[in-house]
N, C-alpha and C positions, 0 to 999 in steps of 0.2 A: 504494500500500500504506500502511496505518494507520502512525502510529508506533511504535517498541519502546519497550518497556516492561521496565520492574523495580521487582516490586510488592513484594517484599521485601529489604530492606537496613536490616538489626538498628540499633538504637538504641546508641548509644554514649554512655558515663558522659562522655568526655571530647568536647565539640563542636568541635572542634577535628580529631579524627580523622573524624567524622561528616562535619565538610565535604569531609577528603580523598576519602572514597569517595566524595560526588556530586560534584566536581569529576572523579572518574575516570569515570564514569558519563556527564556531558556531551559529556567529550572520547570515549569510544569509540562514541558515538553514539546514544545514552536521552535521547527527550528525555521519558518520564513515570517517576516513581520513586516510590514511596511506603516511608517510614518506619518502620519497624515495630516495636511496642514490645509484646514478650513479658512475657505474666503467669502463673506456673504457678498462683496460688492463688485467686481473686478473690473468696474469701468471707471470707476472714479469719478463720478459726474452725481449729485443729488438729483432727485427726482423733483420737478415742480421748481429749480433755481438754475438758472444760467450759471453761479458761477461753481467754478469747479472742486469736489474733494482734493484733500494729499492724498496721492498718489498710492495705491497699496502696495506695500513691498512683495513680491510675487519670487523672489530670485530663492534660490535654492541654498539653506545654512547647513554647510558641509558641520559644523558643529552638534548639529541636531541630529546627524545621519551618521555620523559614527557608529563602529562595530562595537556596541557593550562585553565586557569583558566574561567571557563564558567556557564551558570545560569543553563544551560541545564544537567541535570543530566544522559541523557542516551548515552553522546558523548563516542564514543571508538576510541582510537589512536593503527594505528598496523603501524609494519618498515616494509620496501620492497626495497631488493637487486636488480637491474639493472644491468647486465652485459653486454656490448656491442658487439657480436657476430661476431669476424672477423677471428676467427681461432677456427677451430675444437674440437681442446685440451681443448678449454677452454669452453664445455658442459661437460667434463670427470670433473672440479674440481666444479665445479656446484654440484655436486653430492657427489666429496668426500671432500669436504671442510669441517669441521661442522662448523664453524666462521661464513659460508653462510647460512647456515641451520638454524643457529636463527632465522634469520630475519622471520618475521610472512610470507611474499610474495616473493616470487623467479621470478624477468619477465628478459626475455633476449631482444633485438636490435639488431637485424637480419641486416647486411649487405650488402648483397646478397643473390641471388635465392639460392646457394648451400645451406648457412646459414637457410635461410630461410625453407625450406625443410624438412634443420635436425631438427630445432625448434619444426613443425610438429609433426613427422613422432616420433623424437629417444628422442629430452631432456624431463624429466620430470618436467615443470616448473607451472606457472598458468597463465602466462600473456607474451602474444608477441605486445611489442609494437614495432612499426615505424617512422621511420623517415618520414615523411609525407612530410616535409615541401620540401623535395629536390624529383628530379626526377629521379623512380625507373629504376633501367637499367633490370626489370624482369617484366613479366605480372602476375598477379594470378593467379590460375589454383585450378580447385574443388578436383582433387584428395587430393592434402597436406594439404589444409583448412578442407575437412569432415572429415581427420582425426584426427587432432588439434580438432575440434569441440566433436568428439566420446571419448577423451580424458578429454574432460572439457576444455581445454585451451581457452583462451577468447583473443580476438583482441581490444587494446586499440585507441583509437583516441583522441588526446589533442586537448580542441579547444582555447587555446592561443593563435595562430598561428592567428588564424579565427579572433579575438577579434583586435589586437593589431598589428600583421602585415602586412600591404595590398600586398606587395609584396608577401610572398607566400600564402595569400588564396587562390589563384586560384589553386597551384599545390598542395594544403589540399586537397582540395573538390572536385579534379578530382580523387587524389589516392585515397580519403574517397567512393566517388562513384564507384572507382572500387571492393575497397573490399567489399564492400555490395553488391553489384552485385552479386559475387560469392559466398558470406555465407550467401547472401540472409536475411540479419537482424540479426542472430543468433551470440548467441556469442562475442556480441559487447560490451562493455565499455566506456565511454565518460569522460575523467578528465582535468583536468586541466594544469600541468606538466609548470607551472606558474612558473618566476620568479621573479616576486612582488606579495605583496597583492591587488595592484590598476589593475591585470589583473583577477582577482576573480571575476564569475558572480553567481548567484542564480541558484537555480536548474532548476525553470521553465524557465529563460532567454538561459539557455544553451539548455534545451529541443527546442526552438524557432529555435536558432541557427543550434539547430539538424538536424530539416526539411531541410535546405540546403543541404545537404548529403546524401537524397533519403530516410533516416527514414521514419515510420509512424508514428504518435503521441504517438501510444499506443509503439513504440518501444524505443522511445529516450527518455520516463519515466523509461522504463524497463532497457536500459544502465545506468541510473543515479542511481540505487534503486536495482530492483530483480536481473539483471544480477553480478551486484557488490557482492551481499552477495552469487550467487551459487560463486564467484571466493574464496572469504571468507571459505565457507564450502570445496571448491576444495582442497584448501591451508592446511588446516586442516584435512584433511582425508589423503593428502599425508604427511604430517610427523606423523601420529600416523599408518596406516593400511598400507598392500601393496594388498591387496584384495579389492574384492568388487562381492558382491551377491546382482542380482537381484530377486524378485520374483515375477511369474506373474501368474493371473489366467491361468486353461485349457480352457475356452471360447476366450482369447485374442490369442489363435492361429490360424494361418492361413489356408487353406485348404492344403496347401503346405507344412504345417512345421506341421502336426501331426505325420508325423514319428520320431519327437523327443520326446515325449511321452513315447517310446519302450524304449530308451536310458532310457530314469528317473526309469520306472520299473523296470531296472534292476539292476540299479543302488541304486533304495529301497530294492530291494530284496537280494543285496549283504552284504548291512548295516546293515540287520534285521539279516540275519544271522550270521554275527560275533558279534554283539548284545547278540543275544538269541541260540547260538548255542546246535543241540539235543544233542550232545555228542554220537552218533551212535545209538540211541535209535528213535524207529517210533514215531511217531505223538500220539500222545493221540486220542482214537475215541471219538466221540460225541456221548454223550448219548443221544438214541432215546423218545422222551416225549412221556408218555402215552396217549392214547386215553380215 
């Protein structure tokens, strides 16, 4: 089985507490963790005034990112940008930012259904977390989830909330149950998003905790460990490629979809000849073997 993960563990002012959480995080057995540093505003401009905020520091504090000191020799620490999604414009600097591009993980917080949507559907990110803990004024719906999912984008759920707050678990584990209803287990994530170390549980404790949330066993191992490293490989195929080739036997097609087959040959046979072009010259004949 993959390793456990914990993709979210908030940024702290003082680095000194920062290292106590990944120190707790090595000892209960995480060896990937990433860092994460929430922005509610990222354009710098108030809403309703022409003149403009200070600027928000966006750049990456190699300070913060440091390897905490651990017996475990396979731990990996990656950063991850949070931008909080309440204005359109601000998926456009997501993308032209490069300050935000460092960071190893891009997740946005969706605000609303519109938000939520483009999340989906337009931004290129790896992770859409939510507000869980308050009460969505939107329902899920399968269209903008199976696309987010075709994309690789992965749906986060913090279980701090669940740990620590009695007041909102209940409106956790009703929004937790609704979005697993409709992505039906897929594409799920389970972290932390902890503001102490004394809210840090063990991987298998959270898996426990999981089953609350409509999980199966096998799935709320799978958010803590295999779904975590495709968001990992996600992250990293979107800053190096803008492609991506699948390829698949001629047996795994359908009865339906072998008239794509005609497309490929001709589309070999266009390749070959700019390849091996005759130059107006016929075919060479085969010579007939003797009897």
């Amino acid at each position: 089985m993959a390793a456990f993960c914990d993709l979210n563990v908030l940024r702290e002012e003082n680095p000194q507490h920062l290292k106590t959480k990944l120190s707790m995080l090595t000892k209960l057995g995480y060896e990937n963790f990433a860092v994460n540093y929430v922005v509610e505003d990222i354009q710098g401009k108030a809403k309703g005034s022409k003149k403009s905020k200070e600027k928000v520091l966006i750049k990456c504090h190699q300070n913060h990112f440091q390897q905490s000191s651990s017996k475990c020799q396979n731990v990996r620490q990656f950063s991850r940008f949070t931008a909080v999604l309440n204005d359109s414009l601000q998926g456009r600097r997501l993308h032209q930012d490069p300050e935000i591009q460092k960071y190893d993980l891009v997740a946005v917080q969706p605000t609303g259904k519109q938000f939520f949507d483009l999340a989906c559907k337009e931004l290129s990110v790896d992770i859409i977390s939510l507000d869980l803990t308050q009460s969505l004024d939107f329902h899920f719906t399968r269209q903008p989830i199976n696309v987010a999912i075709e994309k690789g984008i992965h749906f986060e759920i913090c279980y701090s909330p669940l740990v620590m707050d009695s007041a909102s678990r209940k409106k956790v584990l009703a929004n937790s149950l609704a979005l697993i209803r409709v992505c039906k287990g897929k594409n799920i994530i389970i972290s932390s998003g902890c503001q102490k170390a004394l809210e840090l549980r063990g991987p298998y404790d959270v898996a426990n905790i999981a089953l609350l949330t409509g999980l199966t066993e096998a799935q709320t191992k799978q958010c803590l460990s295999r779904n975590c490293h495709q968001v990992l490989m996600h992250a990293a195929a979107r800053k190096s490629e803008k492609g991506l080739l699948s390829v698949f036997p001629k047996e795994s097609f359908m009865k339906g979809q072998t008239w794509k087959l005609g497309y490929v040959r001709e589309i070999k046979k266009d390749v070959l000849e700019e390849i091996e072009p005759n130059d107006g010259e016929p075919p060479a004949k085969k010579k007939k073997k003797r009897k």
